[in-house]
Backbone as CSV, one residue per row, in Angstrom:
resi,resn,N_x,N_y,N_z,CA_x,CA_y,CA_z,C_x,C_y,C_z
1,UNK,-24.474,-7.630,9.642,-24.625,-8.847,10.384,-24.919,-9.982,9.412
2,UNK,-23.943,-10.826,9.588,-24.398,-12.159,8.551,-25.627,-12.808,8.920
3,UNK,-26.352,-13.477,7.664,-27.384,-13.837,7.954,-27.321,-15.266,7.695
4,UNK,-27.313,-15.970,8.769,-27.617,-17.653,8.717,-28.557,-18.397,8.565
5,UNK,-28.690,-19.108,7.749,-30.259,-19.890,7.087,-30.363,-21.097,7.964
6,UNK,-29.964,-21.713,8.648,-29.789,-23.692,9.236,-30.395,-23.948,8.538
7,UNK,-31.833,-23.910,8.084,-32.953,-24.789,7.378,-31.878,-24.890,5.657
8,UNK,-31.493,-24.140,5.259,-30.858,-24.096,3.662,-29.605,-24.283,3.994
9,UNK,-28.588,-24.435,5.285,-27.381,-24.295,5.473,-26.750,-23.634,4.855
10,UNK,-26.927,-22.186,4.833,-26.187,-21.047,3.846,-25.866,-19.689,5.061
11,UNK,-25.169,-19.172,4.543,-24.794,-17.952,5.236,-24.622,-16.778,4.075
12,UNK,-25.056,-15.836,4.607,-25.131,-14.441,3.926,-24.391,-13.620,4.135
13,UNK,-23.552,-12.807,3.326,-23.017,-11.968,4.281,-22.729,-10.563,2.931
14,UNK,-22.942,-9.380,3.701,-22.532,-8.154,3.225,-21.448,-7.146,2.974
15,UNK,-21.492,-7.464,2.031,-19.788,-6.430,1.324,-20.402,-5.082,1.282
16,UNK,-19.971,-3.834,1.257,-20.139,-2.659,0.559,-18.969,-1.716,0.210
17,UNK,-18.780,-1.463,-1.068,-17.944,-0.779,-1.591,-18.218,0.790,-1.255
18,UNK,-17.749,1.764,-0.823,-17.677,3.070,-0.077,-16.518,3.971,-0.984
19,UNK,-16.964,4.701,-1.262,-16.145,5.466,-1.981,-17.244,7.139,-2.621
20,UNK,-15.887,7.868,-2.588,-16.510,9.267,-3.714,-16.926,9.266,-5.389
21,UNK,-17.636,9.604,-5.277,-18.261,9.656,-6.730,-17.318,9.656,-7.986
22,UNK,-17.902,8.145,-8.553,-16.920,8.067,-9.934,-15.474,7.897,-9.613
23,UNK,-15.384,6.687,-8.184,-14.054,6.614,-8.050,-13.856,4.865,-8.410
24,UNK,-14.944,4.480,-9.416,-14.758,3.180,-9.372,-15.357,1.903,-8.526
25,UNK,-16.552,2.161,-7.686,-16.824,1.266,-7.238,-17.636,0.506,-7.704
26,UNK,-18.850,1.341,-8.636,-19.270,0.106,-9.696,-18.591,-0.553,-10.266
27,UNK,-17.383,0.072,-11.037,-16.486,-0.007,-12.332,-16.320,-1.722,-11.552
28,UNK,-15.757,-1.932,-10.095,-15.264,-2.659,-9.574,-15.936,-3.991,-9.670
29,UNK,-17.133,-4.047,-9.267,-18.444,-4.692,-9.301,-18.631,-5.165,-11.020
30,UNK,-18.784,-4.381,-11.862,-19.008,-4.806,-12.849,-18.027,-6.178,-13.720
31,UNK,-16.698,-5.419,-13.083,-15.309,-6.280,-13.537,-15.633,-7.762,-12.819
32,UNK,-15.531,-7.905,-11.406,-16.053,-8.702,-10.587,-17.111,-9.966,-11.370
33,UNK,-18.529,-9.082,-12.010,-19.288,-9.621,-12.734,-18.860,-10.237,-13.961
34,UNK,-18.030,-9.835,-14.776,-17.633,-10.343,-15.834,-16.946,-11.352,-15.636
35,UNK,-15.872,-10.885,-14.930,-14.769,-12.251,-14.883,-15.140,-13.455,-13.525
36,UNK,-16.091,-13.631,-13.049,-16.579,-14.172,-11.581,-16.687,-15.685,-12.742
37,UNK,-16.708,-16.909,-12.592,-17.326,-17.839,-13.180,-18.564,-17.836,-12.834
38,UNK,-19.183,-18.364,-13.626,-20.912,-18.028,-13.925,-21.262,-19.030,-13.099
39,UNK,-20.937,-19.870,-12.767,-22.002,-20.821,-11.127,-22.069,-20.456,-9.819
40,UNK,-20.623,-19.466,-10.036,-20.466,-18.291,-8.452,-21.285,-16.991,-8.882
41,UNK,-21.858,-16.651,-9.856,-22.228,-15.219,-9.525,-23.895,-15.589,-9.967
42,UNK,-24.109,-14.551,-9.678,-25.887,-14.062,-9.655,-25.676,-13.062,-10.921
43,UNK,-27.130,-12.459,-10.858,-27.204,-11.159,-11.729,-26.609,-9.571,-10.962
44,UNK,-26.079,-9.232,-11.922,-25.729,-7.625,-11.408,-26.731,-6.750,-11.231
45,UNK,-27.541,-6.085,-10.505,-28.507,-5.018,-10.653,-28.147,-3.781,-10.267
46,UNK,-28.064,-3.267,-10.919,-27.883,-1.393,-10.792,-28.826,-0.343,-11.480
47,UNK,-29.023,0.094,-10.804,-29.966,1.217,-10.372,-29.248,2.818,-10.963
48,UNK,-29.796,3.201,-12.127,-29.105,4.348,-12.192,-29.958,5.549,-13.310
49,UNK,-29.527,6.674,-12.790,-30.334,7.790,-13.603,-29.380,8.640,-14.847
50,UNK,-30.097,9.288,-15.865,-29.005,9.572,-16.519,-28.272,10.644,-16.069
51,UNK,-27.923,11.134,-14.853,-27.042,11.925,-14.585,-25.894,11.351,-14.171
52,UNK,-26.429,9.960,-13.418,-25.666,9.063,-12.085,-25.355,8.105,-12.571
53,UNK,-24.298,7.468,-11.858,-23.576,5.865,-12.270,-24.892,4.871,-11.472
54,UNK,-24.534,5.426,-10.449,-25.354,4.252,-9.162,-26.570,5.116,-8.283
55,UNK,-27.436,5.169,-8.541,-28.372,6.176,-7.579,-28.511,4.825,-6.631
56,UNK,-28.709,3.931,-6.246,-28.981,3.604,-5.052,-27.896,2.712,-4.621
57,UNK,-27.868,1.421,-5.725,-26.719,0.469,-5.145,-26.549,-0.862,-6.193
58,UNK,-25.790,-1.594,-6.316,-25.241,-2.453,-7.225,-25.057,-3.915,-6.353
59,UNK,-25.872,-4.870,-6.511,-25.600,-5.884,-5.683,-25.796,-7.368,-6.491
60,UNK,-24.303,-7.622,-5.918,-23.840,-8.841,-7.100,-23.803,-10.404,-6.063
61,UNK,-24.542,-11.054,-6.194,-24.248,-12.014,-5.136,-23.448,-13.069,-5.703
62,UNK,-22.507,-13.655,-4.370,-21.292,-14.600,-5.124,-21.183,-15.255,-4.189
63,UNK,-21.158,-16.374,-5.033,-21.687,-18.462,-3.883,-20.231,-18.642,-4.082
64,UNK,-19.302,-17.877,-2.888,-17.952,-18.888,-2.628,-17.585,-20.417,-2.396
65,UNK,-18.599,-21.100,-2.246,-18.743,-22.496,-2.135,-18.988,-23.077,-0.276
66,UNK,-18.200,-23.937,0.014,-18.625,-24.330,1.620,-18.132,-24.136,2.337
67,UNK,-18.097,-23.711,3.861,-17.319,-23.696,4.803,-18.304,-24.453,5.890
68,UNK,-17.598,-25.445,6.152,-18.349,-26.075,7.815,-19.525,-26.648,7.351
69,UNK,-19.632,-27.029,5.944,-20.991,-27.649,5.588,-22.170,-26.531,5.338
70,UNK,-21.495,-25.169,5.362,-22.722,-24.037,5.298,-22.458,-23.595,3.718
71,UNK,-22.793,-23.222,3.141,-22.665,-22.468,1.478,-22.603,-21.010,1.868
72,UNK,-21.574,-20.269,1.602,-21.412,-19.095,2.077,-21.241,-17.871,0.584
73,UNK,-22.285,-16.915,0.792,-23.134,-15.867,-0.133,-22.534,-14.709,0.290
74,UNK,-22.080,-14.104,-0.998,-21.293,-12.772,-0.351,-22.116,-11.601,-1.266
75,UNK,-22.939,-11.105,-0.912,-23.780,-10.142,-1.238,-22.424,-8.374,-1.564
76,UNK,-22.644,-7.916,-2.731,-21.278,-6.984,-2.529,-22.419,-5.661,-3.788
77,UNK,-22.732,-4.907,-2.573,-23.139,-3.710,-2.594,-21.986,-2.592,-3.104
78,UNK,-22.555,-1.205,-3.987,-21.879,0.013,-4.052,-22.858,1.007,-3.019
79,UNK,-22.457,2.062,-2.270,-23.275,3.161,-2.229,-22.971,4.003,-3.140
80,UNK,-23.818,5.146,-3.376,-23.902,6.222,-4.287,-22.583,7.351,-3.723
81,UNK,-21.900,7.852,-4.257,-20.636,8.660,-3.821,-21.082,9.949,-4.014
82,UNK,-22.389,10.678,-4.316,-22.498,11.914,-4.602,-23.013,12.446,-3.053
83,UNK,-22.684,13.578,-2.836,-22.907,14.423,-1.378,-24.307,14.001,-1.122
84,UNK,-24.990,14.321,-1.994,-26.808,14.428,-1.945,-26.862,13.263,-1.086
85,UNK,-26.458,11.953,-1.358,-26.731,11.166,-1.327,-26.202,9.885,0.149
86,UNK,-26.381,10.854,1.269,-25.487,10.475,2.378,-26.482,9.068,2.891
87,UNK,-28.126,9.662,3.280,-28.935,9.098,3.169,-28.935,8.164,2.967
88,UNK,-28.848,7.628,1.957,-28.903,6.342,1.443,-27.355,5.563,1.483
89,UNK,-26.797,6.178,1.228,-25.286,5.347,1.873,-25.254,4.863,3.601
90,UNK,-26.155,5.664,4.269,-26.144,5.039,5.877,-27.232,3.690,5.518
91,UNK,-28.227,3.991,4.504,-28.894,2.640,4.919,-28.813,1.737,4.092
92,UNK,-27.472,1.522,2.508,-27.023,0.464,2.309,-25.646,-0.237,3.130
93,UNK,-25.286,1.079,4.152,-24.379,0.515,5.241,-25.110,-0.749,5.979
94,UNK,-26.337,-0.800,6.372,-27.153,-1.185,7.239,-27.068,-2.699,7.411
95,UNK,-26.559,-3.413,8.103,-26.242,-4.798,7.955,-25.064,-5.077,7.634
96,UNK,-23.844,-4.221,7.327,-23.052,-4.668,6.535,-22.014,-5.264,7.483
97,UNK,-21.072,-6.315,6.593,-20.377,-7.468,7.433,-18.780,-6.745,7.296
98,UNK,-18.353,-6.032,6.047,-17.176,-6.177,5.640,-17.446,-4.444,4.932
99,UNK,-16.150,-3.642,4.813,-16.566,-2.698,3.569,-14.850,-2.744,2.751
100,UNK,-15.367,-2.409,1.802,-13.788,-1.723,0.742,-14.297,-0.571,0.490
101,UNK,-13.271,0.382,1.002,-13.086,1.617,0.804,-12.463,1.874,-0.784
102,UNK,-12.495,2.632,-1.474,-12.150,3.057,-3.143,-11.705,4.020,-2.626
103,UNK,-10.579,4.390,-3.002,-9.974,5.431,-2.981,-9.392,6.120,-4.462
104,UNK,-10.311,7.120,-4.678,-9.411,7.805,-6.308,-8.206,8.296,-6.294
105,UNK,-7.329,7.780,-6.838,-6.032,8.133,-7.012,-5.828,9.346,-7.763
106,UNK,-6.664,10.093,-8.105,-6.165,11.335,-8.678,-6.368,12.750,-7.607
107,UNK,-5.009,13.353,-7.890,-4.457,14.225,-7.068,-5.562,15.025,-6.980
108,UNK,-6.851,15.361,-7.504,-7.673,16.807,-7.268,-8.645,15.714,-6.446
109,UNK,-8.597,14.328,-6.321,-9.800,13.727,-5.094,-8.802,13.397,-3.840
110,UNK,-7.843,13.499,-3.411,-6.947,13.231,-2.259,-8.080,14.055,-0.998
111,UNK,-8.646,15.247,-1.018,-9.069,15.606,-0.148,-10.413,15.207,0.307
112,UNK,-10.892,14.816,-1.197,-12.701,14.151,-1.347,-12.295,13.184,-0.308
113,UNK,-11.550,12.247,-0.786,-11.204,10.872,-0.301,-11.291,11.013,1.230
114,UNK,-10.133,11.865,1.748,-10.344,11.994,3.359,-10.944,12.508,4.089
115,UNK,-12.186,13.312,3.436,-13.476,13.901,3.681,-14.592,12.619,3.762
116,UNK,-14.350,12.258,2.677,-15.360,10.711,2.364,-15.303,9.455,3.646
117,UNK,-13.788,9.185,4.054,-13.725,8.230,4.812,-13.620,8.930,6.089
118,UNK,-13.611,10.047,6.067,-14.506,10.856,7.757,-16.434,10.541,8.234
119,UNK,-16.530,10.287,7.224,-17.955,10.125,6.813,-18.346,8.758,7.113
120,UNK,-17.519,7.613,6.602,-17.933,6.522,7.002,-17.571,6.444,8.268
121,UNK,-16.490,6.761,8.585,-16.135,6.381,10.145,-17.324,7.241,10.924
122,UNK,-17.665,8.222,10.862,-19.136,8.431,11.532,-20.284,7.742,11.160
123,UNK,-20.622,7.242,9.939,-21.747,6.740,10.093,-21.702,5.280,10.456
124,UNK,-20.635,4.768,10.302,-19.986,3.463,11.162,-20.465,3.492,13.281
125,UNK,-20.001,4.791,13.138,-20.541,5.352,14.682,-21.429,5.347,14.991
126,UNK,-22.457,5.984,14.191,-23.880,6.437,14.405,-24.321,4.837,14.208
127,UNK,-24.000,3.528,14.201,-24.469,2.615,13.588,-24.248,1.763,14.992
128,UNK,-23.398,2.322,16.036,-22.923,1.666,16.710,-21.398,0.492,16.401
129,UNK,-21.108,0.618,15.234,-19.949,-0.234,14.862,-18.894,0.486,14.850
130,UNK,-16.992,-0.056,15.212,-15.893,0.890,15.304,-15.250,0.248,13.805
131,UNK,-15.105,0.924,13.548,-14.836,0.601,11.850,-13.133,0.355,12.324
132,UNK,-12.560,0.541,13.643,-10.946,0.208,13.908,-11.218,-1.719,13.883
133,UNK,-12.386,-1.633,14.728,-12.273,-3.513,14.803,-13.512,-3.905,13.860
134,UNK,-13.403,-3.758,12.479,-14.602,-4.341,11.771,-13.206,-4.981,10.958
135,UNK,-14.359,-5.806,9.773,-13.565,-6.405,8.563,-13.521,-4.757,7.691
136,UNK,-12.455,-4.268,7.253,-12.261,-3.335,6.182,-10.503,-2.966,5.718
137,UNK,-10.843,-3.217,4.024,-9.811,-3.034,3.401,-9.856,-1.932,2.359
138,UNK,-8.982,-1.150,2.252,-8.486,0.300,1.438,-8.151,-0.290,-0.148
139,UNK,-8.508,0.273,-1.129,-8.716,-0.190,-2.629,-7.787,1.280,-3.331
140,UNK,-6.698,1.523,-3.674,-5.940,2.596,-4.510,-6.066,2.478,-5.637
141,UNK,-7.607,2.977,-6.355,-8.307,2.749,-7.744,-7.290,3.845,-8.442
142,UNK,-7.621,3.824,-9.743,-7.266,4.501,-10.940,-5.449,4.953,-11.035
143,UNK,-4.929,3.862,-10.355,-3.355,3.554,-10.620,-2.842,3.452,-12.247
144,UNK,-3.946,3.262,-12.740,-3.140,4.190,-14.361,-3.329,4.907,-15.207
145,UNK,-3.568,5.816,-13.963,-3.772,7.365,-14.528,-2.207,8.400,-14.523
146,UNK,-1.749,8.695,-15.225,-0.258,8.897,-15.209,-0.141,9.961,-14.311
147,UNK,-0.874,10.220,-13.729,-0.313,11.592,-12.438,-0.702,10.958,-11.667
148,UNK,-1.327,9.828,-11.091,-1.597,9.535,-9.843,-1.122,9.523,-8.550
149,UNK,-1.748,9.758,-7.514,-0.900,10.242,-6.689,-0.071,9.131,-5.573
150,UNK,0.965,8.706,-5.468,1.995,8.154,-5.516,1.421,7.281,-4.158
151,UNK,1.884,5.499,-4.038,0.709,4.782,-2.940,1.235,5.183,-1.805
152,UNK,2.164,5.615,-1.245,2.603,6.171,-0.003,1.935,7.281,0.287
153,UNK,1.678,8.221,-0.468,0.778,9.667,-0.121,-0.532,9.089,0.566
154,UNK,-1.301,7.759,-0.391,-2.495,7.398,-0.382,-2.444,6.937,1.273
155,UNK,-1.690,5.875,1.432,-1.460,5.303,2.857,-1.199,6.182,3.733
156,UNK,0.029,6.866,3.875,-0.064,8.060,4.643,-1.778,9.175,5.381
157,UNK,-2.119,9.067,4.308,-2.770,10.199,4.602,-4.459,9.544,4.831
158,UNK,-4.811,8.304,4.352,-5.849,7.865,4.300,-6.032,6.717,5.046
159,UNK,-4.649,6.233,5.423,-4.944,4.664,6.221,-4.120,4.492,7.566
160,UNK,-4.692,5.112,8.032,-4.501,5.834,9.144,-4.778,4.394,10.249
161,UNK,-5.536,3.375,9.915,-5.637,2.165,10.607,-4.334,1.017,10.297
162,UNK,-3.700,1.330,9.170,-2.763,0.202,8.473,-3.657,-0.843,8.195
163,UNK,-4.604,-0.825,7.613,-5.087,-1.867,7.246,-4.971,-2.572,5.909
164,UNK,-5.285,-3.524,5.653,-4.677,-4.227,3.996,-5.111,-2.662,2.580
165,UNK,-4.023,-2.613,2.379,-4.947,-1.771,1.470,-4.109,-2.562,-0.519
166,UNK,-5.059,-1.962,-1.257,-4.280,-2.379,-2.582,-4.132,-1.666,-3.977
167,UNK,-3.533,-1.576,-4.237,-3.712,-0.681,-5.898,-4.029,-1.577,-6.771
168,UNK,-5.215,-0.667,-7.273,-6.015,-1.286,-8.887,-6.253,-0.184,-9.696
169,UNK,-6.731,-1.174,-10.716,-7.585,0.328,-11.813,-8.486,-1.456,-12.142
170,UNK,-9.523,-0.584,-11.567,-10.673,-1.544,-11.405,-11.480,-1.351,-13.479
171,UNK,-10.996,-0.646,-13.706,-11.241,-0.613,-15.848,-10.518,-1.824,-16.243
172,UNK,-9.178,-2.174,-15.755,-8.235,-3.283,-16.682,-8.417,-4.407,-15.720
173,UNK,-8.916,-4.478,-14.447,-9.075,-5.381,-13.424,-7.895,-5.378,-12.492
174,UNK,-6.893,-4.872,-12.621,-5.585,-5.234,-11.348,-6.024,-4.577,-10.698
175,UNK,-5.849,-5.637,-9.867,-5.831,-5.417,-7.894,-7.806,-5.820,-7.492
176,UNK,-8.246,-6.221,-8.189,-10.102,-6.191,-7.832,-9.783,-7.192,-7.652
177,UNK,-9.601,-8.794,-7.675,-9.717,-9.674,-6.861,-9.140,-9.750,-6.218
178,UNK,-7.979,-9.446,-5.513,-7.029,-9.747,-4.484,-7.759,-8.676,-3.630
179,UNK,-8.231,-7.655,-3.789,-9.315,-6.419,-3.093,-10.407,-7.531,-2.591
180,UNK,-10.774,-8.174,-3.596,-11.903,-8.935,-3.153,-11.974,-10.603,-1.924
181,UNK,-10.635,-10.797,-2.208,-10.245,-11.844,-1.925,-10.161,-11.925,0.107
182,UNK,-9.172,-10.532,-0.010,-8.907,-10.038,1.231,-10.206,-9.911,2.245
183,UNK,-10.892,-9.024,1.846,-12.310,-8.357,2.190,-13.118,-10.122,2.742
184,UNK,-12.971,-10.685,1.685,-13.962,-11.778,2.053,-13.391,-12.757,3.015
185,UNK,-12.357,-12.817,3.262,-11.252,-13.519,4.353,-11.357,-12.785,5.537
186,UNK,-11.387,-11.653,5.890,-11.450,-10.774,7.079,-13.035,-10.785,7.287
187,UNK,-14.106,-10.942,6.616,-15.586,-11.133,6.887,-15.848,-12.870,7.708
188,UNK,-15.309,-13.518,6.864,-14.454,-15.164,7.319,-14.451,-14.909,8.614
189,UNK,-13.219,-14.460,8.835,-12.014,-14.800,10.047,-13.027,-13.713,11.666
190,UNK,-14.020,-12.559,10.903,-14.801,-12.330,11.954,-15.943,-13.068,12.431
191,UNK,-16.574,-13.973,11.186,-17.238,-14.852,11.684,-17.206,-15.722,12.858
């Protein structure tokens, strides 16, 4: 749920990147951070142990500038992709306005992947939200990995809504802002 200030005329609103472990959704965030111009972004904070990329969550805030005289803040969360860690992926879901799904393009996560986004669509449920009518767009990470598995398999079998989806390899940056771009236009347009 976006959060509206009147007194500061700003609006808040929540991204979360959703994905299986080590499929790139920090990687995504971090890229994001680097290349963002520095008067739109905040600090990156991530949270992590030395086993883990992300034990809790990665949240990068980014001042898109004005709409309607309001300053609009796009807060863009990772959850943790390891099983253990369902827990805490329902309660950085918690508020959220928009999600990008990561999808690993390598052929031995095709099944993680549609195990993974069974998962959100229930805890989307359990949340009371239908993830068919929310803001959410599909991300086809690690597109240059030379076996990857081909974007029609990915769509076929994972996007089952037709919703915007895009190929990146969130390491060299293609496809993370137009991922990002989308996501924040469909958070927009539900406003």
């Amino acid at each position: 749920m976006a959060l509206i200030n009147v007194a500061r005329r700003e609006i808040q609103c929540k991204i979360v990147y959703y994905g299986t472990g080590f499929c790139g959704k920090t990687t995504n965030l971090q890229y994001i951070h680097a290349h963002a111009p520095r008067p739109a972004r905040g600090d990156l904070l991530s949270i992590a142990t030395e086993s883990e990329r992300t034990l809790f969550f990665d949240f990068l805030p980014l001042d898109l500038g004005q709409v309607h005289g309001f300053r609009v803040r796009f807060a863009l969360y990772t959850v943790p992709g390891q099983v253990l860690y369902e827990r805490t992926r329902v309660a950085v879901l918690n508020g959220v306005d928009g999600i990008v799904f990561v999808a690993d393009s390598s052929p031995d996560k095709l099944e993680e992947n549609f195990q993974n986004l069974l998962e959100l669509e229930a805890n989307m449920r359990r949340m009371g939200r239908d993830l068919g009518s929310f803001p959410f767009v599909m991300q086809w990470n690690k597109r240059d990995l030379p076996n990857a598995v081909p974007v029609q398999i990915l769509d076929r079998y994972l996007n089952r809504r037709r919703v915007q989806a895009f190929p990146a390899s969130a390491l060299t940056g293609e496809g993370v802002f137009p991922t990002l771009r989308a996501i924040c236009k469909a958070v927009m347009a539900g406003l």
